[in-house]
C-alpha positions as CSV (number, residue, x, y, z in Angstrom):
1,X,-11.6,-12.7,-55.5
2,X,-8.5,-9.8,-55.5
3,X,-11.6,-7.4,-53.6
4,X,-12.0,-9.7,-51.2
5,X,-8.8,-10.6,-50.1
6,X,-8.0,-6.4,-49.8
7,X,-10.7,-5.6,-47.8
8,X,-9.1,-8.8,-45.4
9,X,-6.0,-7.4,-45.6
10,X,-7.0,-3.5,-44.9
11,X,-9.2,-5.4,-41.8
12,X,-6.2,-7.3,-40.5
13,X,-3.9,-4.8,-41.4
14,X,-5.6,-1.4,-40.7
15,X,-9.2,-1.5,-38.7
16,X,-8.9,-4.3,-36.1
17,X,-5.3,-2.7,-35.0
18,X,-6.8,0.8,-34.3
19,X,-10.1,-0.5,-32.3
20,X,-7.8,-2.5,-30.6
21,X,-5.5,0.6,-29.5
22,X,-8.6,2.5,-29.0
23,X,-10.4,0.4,-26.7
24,X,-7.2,0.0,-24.7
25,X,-6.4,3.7,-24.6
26,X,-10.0,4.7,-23.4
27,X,-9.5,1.7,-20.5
28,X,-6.4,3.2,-19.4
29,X,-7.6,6.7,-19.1
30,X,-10.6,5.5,-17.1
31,X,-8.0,3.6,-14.9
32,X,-6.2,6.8,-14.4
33,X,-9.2,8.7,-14.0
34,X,-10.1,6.1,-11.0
35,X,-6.5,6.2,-9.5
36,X,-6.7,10.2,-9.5
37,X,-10.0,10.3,-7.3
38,X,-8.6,7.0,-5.0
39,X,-5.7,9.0,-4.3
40,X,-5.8,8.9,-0.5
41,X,-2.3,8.3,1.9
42,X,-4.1,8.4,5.3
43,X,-3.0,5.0,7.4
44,X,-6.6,3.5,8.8
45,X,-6.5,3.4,12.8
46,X,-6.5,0.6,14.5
47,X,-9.2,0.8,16.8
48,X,-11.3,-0.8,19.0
49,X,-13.9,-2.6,16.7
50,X,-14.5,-6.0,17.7
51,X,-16.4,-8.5,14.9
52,X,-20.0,-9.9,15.5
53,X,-18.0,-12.6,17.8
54,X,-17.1,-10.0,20.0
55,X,-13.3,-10.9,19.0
56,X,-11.1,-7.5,18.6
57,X,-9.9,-6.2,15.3
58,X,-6.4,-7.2,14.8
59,X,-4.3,-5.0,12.0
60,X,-3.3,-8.0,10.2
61,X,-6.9,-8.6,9.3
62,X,-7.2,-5.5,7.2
63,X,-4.4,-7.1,5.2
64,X,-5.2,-8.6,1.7
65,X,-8.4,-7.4,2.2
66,X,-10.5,-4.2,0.6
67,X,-12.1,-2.8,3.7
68,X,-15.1,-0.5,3.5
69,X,-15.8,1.8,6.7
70,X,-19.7,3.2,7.1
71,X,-20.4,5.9,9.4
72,X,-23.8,4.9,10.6
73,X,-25.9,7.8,9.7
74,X,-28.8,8.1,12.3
75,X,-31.3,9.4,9.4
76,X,-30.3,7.6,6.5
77,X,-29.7,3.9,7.7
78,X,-32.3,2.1,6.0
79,X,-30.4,3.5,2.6
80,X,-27.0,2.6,4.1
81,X,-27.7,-0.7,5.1
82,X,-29.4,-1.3,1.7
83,X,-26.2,-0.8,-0.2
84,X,-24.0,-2.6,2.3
85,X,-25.9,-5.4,2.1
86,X,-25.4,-5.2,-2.0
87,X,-21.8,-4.7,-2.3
88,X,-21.7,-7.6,0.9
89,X,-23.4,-9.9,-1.7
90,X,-21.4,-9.2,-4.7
91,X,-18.4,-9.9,-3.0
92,X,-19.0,-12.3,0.0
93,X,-17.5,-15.0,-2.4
94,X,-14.1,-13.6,-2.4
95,X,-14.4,-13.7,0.8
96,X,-11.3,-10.6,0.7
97,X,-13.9,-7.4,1.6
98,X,-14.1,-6.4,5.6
99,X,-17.0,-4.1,6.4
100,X,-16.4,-1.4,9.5
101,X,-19.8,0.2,11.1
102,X,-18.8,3.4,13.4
103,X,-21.8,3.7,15.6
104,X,-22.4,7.1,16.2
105,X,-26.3,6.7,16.8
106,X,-26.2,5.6,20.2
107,X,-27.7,2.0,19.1
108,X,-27.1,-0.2,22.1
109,X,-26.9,-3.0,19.8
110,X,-26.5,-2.8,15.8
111,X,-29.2,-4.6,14.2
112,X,-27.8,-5.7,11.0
113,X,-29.6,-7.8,7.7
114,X,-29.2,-11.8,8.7
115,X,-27.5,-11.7,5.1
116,X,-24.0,-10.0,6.7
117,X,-22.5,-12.9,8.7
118,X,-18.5,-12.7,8.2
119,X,-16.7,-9.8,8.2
120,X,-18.3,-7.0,10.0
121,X,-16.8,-5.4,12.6
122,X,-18.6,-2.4,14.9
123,X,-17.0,0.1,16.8
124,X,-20.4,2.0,19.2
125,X,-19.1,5.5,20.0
126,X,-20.8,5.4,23.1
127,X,-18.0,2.9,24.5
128,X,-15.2,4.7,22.9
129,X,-15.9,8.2,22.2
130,X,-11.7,9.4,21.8
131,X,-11.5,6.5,19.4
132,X,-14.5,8.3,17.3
133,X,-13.6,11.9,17.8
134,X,-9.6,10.8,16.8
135,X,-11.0,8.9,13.4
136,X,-14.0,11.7,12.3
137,X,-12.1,14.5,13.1
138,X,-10.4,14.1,9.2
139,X,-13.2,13.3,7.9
140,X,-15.2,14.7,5.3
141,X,-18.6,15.9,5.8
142,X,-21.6,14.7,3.7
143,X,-19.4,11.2,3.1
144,X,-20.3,8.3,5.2
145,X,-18.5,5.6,3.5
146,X,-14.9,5.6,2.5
147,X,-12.5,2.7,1.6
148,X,-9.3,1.0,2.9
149,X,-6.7,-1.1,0.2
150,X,-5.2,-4.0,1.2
151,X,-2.6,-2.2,3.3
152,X,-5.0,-0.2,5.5
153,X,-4.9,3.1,3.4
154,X,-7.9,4.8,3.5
155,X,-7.8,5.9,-0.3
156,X,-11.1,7.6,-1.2
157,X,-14.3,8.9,0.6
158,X,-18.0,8.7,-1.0
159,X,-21.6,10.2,-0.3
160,X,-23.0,7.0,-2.4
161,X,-26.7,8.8,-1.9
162,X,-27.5,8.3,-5.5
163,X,-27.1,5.6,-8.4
164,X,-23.9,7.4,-10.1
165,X,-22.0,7.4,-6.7
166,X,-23.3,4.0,-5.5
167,X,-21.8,2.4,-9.1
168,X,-18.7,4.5,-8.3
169,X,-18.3,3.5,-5.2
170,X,-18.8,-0.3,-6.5
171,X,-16.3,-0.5,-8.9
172,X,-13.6,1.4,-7.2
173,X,-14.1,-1.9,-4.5
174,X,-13.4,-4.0,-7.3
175,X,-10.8,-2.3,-8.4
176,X,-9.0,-2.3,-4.6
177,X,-10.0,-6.0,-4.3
178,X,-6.9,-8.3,-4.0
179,X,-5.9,-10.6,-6.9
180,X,-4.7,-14.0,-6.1
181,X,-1.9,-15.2,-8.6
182,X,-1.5,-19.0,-9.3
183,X,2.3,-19.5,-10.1
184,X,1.5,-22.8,-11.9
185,X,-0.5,-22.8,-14.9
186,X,-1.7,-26.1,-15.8
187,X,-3.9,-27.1,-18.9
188,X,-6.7,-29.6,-18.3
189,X,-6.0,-32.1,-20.9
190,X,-2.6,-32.5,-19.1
191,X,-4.5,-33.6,-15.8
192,X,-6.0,-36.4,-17.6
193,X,-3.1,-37.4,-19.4
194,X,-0.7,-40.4,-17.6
């Protein structure tokens, strides 16, 4: 019964205790090693995008929102539109993710899945070509997709042509994603109780 009760104790005591400290420390370097590559200070233009309504973008939609701006790529927009409409369905229910289309194909019209439906907002080069030369003339080549926090900071850029950079690009959304914080924590069996 004595053998028992010390291997408990050297559990409780010793084991549980370090996996605990390890699993934390190993989720705070990754958090760190995200924070060093989101690292951008460069304040998102406002510029003349207007949303599927044909309503102008107004700053204070970018706020409390993760925005993610595409640079429509005249080759490769099957594969962009493809993971648009993926990270549009993983977070349309928070309903806190924008999604910015710069048009530099010459598309009269942007012909989008039927699955985007709130949020999107296009900007056509063709209309507003200082408005596209002021925003791409920073950015870097090879990376058609970068993201905004929830105060309009463009923070990082991404290629996202391949399953490593896609993920990436994934959970650093998640991570820029706004939290709502409920002041009032109520249990359940209080509701119920009168």
């Amino acid at each position: 019964m004595s053998r028992k009760i010390t291997i408990t104790l050297i559990l409780f005591l010793f084991l549980f205790p370090f996996v605990s400290w390890y699993y934390l420390k190993s989720g705070l370097e990754w958090r760190k090693k995200v924070q060093a590559v989101m690292n951008g200070t460069k304040e998102f233009p406002v510029l003349p995008f207007y949303s599927l309504k044909g309503l102008p973008l107004e700053k204070s939609e970018l706020e409390n929102h993760v925005s993610l701006v595409v640079i429509l790529s005249c080759d490769s927009l099957a594969q962009q539109m493809e993971l648009v409409t993926k990270l549009y369905a993983d977070f349309k229910e928070t309903h806190k993710a924008n999604y910015f289309f710069l048009d530099t194909c010459g598309m009269t019209s942007l012909n989008l899945p039927d699955t985007l439906k709130q949020n999107i907002y296009t900007l056509h080069c063709n209309d507003s070509l200082q408005s596209c030369i002021s925003l791409l003339k920073e950015w870097p080549s090879g990376k058609p997709f970068a993201l905004l926090d929830k105060n309009g900071i463009m923070r990082a850029y991404y290629a996202a042509d391949n399953h490593e950079e896609k993920k990436t690009l994934e959970e650093h959304m998640a991570i820029l994603l706004p939290r709502d914080y409920s002041e009032k924590v109520q249990l359940k069996r209080e509701v119920g109780k009168k």
